[in-house]
Jmol script that loads the backbone (N, CA, C; Angstrom):
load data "model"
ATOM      1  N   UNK A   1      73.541 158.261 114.916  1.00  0.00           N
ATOM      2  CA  UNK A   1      73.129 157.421 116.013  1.00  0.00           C
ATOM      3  C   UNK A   1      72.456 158.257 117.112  1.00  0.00           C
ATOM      4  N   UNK A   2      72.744 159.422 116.826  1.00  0.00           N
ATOM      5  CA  UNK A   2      71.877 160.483 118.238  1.00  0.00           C
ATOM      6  C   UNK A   2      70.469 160.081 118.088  1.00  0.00           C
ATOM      7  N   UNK A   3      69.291 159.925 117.280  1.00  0.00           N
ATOM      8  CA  UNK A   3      68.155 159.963 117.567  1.00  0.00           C
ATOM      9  C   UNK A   3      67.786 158.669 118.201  1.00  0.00           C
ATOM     10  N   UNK A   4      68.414 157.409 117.387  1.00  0.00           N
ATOM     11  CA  UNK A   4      67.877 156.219 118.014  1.00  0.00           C
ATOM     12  C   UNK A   4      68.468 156.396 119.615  1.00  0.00           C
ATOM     13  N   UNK A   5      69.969 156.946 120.201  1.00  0.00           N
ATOM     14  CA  UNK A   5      70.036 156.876 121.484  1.00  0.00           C
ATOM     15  C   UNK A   5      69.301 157.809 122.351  1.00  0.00           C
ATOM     16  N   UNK A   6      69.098 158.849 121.702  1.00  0.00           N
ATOM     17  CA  UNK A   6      67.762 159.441 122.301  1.00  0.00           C
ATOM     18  C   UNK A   6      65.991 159.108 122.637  1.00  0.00           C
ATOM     19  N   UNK A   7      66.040 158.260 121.607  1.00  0.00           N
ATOM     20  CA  UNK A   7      64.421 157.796 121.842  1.00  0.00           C
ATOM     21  C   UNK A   7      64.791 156.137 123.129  1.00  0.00           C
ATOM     22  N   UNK A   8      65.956 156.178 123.280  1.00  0.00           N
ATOM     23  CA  UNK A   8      66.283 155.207 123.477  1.00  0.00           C
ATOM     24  C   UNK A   8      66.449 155.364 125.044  1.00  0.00           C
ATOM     25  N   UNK A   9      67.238 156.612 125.576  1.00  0.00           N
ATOM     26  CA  UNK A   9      66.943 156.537 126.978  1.00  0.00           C
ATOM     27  C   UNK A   9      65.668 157.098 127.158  1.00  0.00           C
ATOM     28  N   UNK A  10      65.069 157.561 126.420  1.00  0.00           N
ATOM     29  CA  UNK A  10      63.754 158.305 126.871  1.00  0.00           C
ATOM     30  C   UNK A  10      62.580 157.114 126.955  1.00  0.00           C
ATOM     31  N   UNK A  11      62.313 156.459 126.091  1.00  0.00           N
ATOM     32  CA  UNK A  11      61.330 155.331 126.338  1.00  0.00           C
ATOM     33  C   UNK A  11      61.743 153.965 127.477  1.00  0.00           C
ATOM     34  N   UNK A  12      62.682 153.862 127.020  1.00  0.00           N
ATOM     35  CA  UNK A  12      63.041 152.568 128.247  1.00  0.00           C
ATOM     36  C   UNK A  12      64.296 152.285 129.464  1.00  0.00           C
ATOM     37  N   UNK A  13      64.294 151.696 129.957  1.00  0.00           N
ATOM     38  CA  UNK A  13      64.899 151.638 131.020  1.00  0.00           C
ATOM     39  C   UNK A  13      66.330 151.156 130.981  1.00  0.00           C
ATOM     40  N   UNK A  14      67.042 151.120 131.566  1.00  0.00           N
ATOM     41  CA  UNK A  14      68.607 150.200 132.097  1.00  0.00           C
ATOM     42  C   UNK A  14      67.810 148.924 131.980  1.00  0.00           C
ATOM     43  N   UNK A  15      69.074 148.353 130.855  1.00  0.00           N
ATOM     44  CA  UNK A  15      68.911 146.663 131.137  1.00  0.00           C
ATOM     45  C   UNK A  15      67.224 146.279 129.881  1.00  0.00           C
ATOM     46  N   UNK A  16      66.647 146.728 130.254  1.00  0.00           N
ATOM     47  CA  UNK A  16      65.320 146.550 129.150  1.00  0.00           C
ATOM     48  C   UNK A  16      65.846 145.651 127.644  1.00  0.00           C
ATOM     49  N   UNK A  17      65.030 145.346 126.792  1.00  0.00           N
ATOM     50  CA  UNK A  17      65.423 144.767 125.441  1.00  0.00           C
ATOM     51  C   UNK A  17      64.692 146.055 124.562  1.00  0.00           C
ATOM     52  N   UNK A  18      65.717 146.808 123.440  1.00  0.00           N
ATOM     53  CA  UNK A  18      65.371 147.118 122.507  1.00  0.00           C
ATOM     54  C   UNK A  18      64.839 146.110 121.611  1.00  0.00           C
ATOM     55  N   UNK A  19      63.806 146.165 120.702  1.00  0.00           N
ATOM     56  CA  UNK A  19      64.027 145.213 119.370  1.00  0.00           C
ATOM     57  C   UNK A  19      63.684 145.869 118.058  1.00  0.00           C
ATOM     58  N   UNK A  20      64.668 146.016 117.262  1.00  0.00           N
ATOM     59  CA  UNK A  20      65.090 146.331 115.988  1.00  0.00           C
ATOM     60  C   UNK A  20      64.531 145.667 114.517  1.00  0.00           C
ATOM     61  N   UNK A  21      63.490 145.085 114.710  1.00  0.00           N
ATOM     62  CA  UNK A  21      63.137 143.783 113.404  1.00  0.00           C
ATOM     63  C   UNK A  21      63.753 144.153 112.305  1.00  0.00           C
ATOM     64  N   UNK A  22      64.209 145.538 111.866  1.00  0.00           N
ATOM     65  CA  UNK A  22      64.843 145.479 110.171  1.00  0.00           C
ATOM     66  C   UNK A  22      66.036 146.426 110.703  1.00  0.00           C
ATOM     67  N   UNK A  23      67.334 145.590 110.969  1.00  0.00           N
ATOM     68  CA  UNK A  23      68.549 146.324 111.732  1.00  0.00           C
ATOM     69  C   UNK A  23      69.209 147.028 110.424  1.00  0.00           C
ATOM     70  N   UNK A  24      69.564 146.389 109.530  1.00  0.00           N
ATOM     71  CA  UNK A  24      70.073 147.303 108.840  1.00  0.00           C
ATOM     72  C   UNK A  24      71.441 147.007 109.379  1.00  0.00           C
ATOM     73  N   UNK A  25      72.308 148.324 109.215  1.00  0.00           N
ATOM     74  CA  UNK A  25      73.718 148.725 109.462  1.00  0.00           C
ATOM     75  C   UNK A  25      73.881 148.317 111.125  1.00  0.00           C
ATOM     76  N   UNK A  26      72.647 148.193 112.085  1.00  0.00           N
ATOM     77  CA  UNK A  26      72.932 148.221 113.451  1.00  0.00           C
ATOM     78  C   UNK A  26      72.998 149.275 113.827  1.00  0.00           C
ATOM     79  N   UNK A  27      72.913 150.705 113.715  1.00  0.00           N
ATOM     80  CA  UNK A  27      72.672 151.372 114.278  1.00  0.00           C
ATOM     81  C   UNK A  27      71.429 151.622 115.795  1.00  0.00           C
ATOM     82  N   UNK A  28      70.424 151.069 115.748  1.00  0.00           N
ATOM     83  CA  UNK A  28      69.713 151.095 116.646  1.00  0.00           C
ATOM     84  C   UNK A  28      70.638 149.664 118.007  1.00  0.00           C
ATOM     85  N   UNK A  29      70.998 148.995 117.478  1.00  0.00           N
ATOM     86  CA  UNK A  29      71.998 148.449 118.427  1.00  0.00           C
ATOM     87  C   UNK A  29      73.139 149.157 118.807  1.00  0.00           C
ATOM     88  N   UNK A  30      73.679 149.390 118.317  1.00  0.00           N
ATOM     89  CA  UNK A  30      74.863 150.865 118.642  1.00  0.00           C
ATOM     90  C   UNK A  30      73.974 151.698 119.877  1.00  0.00           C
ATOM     91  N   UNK A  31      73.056 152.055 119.739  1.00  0.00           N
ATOM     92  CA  UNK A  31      72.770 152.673 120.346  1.00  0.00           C
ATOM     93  C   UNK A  31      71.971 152.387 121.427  1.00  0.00           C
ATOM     94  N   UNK A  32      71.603 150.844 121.575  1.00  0.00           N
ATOM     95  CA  UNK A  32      71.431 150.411 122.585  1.00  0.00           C
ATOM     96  C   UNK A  32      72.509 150.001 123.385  1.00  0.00           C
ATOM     97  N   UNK A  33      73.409 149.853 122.918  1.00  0.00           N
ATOM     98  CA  UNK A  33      74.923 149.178 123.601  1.00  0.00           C
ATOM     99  C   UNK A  33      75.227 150.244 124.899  1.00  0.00           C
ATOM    100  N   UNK A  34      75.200 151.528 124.337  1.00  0.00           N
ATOM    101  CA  UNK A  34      75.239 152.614 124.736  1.00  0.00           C
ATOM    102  C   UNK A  34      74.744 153.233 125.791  1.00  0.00           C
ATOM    103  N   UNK A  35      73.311 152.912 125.858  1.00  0.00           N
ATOM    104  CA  UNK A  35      72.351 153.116 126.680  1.00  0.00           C
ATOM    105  C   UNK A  35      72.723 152.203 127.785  1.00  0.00           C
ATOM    106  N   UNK A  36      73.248 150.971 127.314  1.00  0.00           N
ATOM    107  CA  UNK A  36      72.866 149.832 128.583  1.00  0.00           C
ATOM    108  C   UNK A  36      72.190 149.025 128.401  1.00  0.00           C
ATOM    109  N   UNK A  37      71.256 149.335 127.346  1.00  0.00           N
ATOM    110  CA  UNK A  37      70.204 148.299 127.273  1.00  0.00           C
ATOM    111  C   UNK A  37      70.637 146.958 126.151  1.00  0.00           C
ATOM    112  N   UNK A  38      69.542 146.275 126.106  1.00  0.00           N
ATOM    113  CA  UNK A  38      70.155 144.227 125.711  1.00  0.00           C
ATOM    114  C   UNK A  38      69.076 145.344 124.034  1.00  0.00           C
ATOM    115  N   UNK A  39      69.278 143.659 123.292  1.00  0.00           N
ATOM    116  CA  UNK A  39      68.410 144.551 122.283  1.00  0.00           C
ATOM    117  C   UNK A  39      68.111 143.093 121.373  1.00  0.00           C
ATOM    118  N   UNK A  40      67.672 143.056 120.630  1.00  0.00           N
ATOM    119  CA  UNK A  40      67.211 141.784 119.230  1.00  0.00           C
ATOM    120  C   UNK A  40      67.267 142.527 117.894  1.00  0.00           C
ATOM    121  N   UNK A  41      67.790 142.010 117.020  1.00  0.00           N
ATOM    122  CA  UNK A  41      67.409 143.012 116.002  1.00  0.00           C
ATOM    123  C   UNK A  41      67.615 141.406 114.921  1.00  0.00           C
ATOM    124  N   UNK A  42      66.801 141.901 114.164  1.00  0.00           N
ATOM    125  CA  UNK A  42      66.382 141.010 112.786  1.00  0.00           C
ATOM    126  C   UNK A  42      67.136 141.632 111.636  1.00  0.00           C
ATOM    127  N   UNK A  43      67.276 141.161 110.719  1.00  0.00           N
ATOM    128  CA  UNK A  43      67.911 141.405 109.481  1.00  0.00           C
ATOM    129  C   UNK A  43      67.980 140.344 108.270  1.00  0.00           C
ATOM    130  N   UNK A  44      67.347 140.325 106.965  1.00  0.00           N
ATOM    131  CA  UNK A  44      67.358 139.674 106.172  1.00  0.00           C
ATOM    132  C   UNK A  44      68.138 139.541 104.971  1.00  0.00           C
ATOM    133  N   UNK A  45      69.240 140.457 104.873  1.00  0.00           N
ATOM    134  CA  UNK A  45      69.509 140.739 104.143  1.00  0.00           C
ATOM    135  C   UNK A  45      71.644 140.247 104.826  1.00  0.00           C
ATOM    136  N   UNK A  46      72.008 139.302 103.799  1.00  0.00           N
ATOM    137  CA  UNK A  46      73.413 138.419 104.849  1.00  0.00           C
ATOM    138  C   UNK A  46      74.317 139.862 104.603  1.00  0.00           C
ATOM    139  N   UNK A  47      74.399 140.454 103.515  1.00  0.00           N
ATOM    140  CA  UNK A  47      75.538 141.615 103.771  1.00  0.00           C
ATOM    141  C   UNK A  47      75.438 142.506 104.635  1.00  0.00           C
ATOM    142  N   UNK A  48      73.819 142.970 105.356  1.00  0.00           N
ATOM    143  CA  UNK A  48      73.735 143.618 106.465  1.00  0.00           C
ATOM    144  C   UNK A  48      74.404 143.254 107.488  1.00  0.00           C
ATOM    145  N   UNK A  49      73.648 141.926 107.555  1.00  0.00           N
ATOM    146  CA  UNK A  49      74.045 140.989 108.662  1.00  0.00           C
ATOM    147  C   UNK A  49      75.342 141.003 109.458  1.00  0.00           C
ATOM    148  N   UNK A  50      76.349 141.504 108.316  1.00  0.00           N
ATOM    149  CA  UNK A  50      77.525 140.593 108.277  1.00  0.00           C
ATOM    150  C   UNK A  50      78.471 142.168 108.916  1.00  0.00           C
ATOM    151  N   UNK A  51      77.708 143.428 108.607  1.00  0.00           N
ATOM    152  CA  UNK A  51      78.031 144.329 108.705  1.00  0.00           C
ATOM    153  C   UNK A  51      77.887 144.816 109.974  1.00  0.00           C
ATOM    154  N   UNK A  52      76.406 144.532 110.116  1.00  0.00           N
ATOM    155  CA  UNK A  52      75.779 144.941 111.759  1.00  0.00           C
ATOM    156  C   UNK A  52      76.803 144.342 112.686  1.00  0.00           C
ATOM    157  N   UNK A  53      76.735 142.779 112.661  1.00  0.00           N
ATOM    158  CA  UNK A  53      77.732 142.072 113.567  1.00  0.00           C
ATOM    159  C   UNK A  53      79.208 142.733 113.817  1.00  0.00           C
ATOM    160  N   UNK A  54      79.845 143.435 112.694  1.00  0.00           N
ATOM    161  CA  UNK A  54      81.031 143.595 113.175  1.00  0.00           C
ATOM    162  C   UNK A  54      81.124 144.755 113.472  1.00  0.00           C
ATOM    163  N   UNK A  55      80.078 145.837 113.708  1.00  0.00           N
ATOM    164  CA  UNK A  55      79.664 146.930 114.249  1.00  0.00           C
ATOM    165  C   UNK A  55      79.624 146.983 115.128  1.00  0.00           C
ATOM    166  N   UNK A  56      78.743 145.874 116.093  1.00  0.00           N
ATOM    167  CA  UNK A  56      78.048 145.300 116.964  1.00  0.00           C
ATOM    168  C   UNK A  56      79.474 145.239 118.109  1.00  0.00           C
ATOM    169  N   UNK A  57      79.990 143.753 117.159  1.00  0.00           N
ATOM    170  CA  UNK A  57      81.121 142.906 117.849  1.00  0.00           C
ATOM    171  C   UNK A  57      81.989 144.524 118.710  1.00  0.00           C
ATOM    172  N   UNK A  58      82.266 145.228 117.392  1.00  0.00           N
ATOM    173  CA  UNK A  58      83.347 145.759 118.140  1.00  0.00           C
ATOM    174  C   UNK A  58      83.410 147.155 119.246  1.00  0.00           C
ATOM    175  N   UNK A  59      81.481 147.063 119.028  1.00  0.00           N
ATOM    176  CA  UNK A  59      80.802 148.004 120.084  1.00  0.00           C
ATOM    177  C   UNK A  59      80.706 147.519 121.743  1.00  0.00           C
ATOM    178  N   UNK A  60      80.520 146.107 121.268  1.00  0.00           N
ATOM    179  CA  UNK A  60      80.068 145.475 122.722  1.00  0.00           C
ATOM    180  C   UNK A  60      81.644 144.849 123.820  1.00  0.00           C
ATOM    181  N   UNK A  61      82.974 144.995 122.380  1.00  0.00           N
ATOM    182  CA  UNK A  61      84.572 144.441 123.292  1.00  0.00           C
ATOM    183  C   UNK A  61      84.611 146.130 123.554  1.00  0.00           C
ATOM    184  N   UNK A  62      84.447 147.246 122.790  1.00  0.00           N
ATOM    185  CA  UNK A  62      85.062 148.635 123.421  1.00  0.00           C
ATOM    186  C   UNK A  62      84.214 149.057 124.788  1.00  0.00           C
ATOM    187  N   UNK A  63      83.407 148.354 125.306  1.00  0.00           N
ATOM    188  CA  UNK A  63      82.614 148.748 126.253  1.00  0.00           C
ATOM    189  C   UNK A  63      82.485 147.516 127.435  1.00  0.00           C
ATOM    190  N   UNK A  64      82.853 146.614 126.992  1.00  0.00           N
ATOM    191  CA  UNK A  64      82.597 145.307 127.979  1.00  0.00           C
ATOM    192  C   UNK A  64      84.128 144.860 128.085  1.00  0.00           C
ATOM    193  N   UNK A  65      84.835 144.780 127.184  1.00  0.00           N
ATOM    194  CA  UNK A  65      85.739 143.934 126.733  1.00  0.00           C
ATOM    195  C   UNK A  65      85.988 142.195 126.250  1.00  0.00           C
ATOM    196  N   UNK A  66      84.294 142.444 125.814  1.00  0.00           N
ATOM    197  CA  UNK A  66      84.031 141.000 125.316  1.00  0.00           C
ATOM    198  C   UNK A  66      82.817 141.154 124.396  1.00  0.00           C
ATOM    199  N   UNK A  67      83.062 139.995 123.165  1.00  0.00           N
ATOM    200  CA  UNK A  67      81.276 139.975 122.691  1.00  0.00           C
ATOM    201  C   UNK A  67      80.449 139.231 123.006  1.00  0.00           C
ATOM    202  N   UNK A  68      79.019 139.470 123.060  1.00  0.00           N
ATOM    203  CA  UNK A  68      77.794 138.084 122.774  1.00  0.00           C
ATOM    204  C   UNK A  68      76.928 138.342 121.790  1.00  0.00           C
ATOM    205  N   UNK A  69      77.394 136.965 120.785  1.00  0.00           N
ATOM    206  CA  UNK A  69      76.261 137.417 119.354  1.00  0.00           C
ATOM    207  C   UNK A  69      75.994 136.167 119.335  1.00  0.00           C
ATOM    208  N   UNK A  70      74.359 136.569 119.226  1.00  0.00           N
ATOM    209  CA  UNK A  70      74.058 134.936 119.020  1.00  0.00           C
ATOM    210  C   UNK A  70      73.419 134.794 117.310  1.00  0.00           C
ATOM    211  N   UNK A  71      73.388 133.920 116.531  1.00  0.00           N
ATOM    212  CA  UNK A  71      72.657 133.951 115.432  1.00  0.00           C
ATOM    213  C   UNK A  71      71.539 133.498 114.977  1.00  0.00           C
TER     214      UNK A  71
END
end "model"
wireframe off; spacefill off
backbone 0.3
color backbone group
């Protein structure tokens, strides 16, 4: 996850939207969570999906203490 959070404070700002069109595992969300920043990420594939989200989920309660996933 170091490079995506690296290109990640370096190109954009606090608060900004990453967007991810082929998320995969979520890693580039991980690493927006991180940063601060909001993000979109696409995924076509439901076992990704299903994976990213609970990556996601349990990135955004260890840091907020709550989730928002929308589908």
């Amino acid at each position: 996850m170091e490079l995506p959070y690296r290109c990640t404070q370096l190109y954009t700002y606090s608060d900004e939207v990453v967007l991810d069109p082929f998320m995969g595992s979520g890693i580039t969300a991980l690493a927006a969570i991180k940063a601060n920043r909001r993000f979109v990420g696409y995924e076509s594939d439901p076992a990704y999906c299903t994976l990213a989200e609970g990556r996601i989920r349990e990135a955004q309660v260890a840091k907020n203490g709550e989730a928002e996933i929308s589908s």
